[in-house]
N, C-alpha and C positions, 0 to 999 in steps of 0.2 A: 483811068484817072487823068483828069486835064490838069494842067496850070499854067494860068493866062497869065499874060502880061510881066515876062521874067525880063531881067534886063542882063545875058546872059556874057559875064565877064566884060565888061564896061560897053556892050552894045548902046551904040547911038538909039537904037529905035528898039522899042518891045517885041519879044517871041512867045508862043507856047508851047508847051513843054507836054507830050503825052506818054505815060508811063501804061505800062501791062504787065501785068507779075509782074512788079520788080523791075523793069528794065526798062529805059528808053525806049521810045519806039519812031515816036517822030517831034523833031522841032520846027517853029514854024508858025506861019497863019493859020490855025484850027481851030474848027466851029466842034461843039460837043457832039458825044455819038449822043443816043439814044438811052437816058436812064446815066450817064457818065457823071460821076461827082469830079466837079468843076471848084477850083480855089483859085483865087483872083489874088495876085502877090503882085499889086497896085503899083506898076511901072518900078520895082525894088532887084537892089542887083542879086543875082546870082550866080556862086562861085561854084566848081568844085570842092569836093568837103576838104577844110583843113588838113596838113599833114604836121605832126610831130617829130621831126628827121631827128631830135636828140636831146633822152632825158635820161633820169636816174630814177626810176619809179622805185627804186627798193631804199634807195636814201631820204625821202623827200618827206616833209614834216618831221625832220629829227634837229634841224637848229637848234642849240645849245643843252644839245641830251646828249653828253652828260658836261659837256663843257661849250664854250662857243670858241669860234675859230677870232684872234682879237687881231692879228695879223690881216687880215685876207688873204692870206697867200694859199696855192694851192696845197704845197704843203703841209703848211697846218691843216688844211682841210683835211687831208688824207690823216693824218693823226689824228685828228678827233674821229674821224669816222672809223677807225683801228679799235677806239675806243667806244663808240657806240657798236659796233658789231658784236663786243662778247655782250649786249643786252638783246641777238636780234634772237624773237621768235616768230614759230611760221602766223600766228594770230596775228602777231604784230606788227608783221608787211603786209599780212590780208589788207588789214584795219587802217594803215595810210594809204595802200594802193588806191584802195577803192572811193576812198577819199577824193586823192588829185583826178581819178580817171572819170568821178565826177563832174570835178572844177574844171578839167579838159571839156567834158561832153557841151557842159552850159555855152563854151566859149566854140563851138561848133568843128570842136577836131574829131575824127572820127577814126585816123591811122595815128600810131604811135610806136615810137621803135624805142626801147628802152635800156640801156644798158644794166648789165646785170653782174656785178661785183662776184667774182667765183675762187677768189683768194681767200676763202673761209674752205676748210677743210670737212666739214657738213654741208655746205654749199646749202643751204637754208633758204637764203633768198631766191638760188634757183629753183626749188622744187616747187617754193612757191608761187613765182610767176608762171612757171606752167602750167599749175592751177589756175591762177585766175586769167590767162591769156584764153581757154576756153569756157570759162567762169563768166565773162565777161562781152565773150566773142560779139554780141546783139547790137552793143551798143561802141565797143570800140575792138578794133581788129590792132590785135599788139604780136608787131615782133619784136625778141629777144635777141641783145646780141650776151655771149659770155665774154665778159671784161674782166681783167683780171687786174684791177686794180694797183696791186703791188707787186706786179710785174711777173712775168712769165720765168725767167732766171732768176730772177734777183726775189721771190717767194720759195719757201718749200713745197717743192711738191707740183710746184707750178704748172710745168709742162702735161703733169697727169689730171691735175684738175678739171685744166683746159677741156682737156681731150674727154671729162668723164662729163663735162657740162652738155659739150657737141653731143654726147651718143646720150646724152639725157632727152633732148630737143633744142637746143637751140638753135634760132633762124641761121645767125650770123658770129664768128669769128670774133674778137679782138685781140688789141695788143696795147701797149704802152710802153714804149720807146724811150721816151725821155727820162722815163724814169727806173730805167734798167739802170744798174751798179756801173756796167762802163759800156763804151761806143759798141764794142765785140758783141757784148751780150743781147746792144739794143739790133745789130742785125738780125746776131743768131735767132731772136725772139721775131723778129716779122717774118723770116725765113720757115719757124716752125707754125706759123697762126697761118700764113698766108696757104702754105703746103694743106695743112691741117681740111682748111676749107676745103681748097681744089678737094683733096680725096673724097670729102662727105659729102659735096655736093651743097657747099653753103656761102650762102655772101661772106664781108668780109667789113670790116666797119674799126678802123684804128685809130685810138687817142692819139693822133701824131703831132710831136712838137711842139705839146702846148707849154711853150716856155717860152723867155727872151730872148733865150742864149741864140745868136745868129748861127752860131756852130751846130747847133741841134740839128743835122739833116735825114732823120727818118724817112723825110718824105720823099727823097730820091729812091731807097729804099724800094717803100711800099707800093709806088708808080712803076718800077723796073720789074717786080717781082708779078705786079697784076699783068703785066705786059708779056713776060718769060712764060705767064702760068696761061696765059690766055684769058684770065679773067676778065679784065677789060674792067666795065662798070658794072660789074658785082661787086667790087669794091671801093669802097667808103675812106677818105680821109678827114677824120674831122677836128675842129679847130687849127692844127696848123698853124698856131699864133706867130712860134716863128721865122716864119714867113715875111711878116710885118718888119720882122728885125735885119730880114737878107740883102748885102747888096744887090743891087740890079743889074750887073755883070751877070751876077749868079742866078739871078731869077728868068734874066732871057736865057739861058743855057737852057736853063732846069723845065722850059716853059713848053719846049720840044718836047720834052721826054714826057710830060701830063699830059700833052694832046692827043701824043700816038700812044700811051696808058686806057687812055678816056674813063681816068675814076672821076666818082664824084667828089664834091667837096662837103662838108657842115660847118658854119660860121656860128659860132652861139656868142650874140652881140652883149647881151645881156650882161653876161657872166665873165666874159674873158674882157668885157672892158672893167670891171670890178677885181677880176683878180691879176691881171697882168700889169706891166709898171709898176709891180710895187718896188724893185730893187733900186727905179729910179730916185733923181733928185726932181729937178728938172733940168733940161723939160721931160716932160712924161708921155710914153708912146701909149696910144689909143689900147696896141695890142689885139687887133682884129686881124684876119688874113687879108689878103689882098682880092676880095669881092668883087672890085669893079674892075677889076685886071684879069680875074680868071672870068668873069663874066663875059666880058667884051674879046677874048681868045675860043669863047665858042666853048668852054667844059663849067658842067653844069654844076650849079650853087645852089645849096637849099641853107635853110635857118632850122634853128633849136634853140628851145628855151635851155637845156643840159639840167637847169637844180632848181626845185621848188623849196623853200626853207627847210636848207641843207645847209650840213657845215661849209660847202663852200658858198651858199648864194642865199641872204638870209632872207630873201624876199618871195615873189611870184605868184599870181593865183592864176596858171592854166591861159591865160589871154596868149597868140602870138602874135596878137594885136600889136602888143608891147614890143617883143621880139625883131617887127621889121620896124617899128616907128624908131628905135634904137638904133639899128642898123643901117637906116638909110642917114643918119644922121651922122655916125660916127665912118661910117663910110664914105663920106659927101658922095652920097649919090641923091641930091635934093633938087634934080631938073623934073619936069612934069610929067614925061612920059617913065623915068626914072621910078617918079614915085604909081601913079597909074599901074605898072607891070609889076611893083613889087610882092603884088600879091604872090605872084606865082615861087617867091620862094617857098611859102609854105603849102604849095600845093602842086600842079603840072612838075616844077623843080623837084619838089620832094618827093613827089611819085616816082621818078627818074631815080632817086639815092633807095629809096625804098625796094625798088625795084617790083614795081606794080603796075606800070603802066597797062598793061595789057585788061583791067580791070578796072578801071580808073580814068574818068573824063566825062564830061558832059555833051555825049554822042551818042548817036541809036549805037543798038546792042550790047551797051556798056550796064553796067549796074546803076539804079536811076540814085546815084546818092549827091547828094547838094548841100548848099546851106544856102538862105536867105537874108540877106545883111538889108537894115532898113536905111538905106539910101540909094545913090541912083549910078555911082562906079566907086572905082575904089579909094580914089584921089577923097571925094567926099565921107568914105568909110572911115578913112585911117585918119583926117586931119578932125572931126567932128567924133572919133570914139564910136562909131555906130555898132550898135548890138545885133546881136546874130538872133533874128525873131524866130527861124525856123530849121533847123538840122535834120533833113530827111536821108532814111538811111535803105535803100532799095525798095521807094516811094512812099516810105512810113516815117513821119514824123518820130521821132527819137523820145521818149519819157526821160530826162533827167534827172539822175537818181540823184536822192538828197546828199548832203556831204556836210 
């Protein structure tokens, strides 16, 4: 299978693209073989396929079931969601999952990493997703991290959950620090998530610091401990709001310690500028982490949408179109080459938090998976809204299930 005329990740000039079983084979000026079906993708860019570095597929179309969050805060979010839980059945997550991993597919993601709430003592929504993570596998490859919502200590039962979610399947680890009863607890808890992994042999993907409070230092933490455990970038810190609230005494210290860590980070623009400041007056802080600072120190950044109308984010349908045009904004990161590379958070970047590379990229021998965006780089993709005409997924066009 040929395809002419790809404009691959903001190439000045057109290449083609020849796929074999499934696989890259050659890029480049190529004439067809003999009998070779040939698709003409009329000087349009192509990406690597979208990645999803951070969502909540088991909460997402539950907005005001059975109440709505009137706050924004994340708190209230968590309490409504305490309160949609005693309605979750296993039908009932099939039935939105497959929903959003629809509205994902349309919008041309094809990796998704989802966090999975496992402070339910039926643990329901895990069983579930590991149903449809193989249920699904054709059209979207999802890893699982167990999240434990309300906390590792500070839930009953916590620490065995954890641990019964891990030897259930899941990909990746979590934790939630900030919202552990006291500082003790919030070590003790990354201390046992981050252990936990190391022994199973699994990533590691932590709600860290998603708060205002400057005080909230998880993330020293969970960097020290990837470091101690040898982990390195198997492990994930994501949001980090915090961060945004640190002085910068503290954050060149702190800056050393992420580099020789080398986690990755998740920014979700979307949502943490929605639910963060709200304590303020003004002025009112953005509440993003510091993107173009971890960016430009060389450790790697990816984006997330985090909530599909969910008690904390009542909006979303699956675009992370949305996600960076957000991000680069509230980021000021709006210079040209700025905007041009931004792609890459939701893809090359994300591949890197995912920990996928190895299968992932648009090079011979890699799996031939792409998307097709109808313009000619990215700058013109993201400022003009341009639709993803094509999502091939180891050279086959993708069927987009209804939703």
């Amino acid at each position: 299978m040929l395809f002419k005329n790809a404009l691959i990740e903001n190439a000045a000039d057109p290449a083609d693209i020849r796929v074999e079983n499934g696989i890259f084979t050659q890029i480049g000026a190529l004439s067809p073989l003999e009998g070779e079906d040939v698709t003409d993708l009329g000087n349009r860019l192509v990406l690597p396929p979208f990645i999803e570095s951070h969502v909540h597929l088991d909460t997402c179309l539950t907005a005001g079931d059975p109440v709505w969050n009137m706050s924004g805060t994340l708190f209230e979010g968590i309490e409504c969601w305490s309160k949609r839980k005693d309605k979750l059945t296993h039908e009932d997550i099939r039935e939105r999952v497959k929903k959003v991993v629809g509205m994902y597919a349309e919008h041309g993601i094809q990796y998704i990493r989802t966090h999975v709430d496992v402070t339910d003592p039926e643990l329901v929504a895990m069983k579930a997703m590991i149903e449809l993570r193989e249920e699904l596998k054709d059209i979207m490859e999802i890893q699982i991290v167990a999240f434990p919502q309300e906390g590792i200590l500070s839930f009953p039962n916590g620490k065995e959950l954890l641990r019964e979610a891990v030897e259930m399947g899941a990909d990746a680890v979590g934790a939630i620090p900030h919202y552990e009863f006291t500082r003790e607890y919030s070590v003790e808890s990354l201390d046992y998530a981050l252990r936990l992994a190391a022994d199973n042999d699994k990533l590691v993907d932590v709600h860290c610091d998603e708060i205002d409070d400057e005080a909230s230092r998880g993330l020293e933490t969970v960097a020290a401990r990837a470091l101690e455990l040898g982990l390195f970038d198997k492990v994930t810190a994501s949001h980090t709001t915090a961060m945004h609230s640190y002085n910068n005494a503290y954050v060149l210290k702190l800056m050393r310690l992420l580099k020789l860590s080398r986690i990755n980070f998740v920014a979700n623009p979307l949502v943490n500028t929605h639910l963060q400041g709200r304590a303020d007056t003004y002025p009112k802080r953005r509440g993003v982490t510091r993107v173009k600072e971890l960016t430009e120190a060389g450790i790697n950044v990816s984006f997330g949408h985090d909530d599909i109308r969910d008690p904390w984010y009542p909006m979303g349908n699956g675009s992370l179109r949305d996600v960076v045009f957000m991000g680069l904004h509230v980021c000021q990161m709006m210079g040209y080459e700025d905007i041009m590379n931004s792609y890459k958070f939701i893809t090359s970047n994300a591949a890197k938090t995912l920990h996928i590379t190895d299968h992932y990229g648009i090079e011979p021998g890699k799996p031939a998976c792409f998307v097709v965006l109808d313009a000619r780089n990215y700058y013109e993709a993201l400022s003009r809204d341009s639709k993803v005409t094509g999502s091939y997924k180891n050279g086959k066009k993708i069927d987009v299930p209804s939703h």
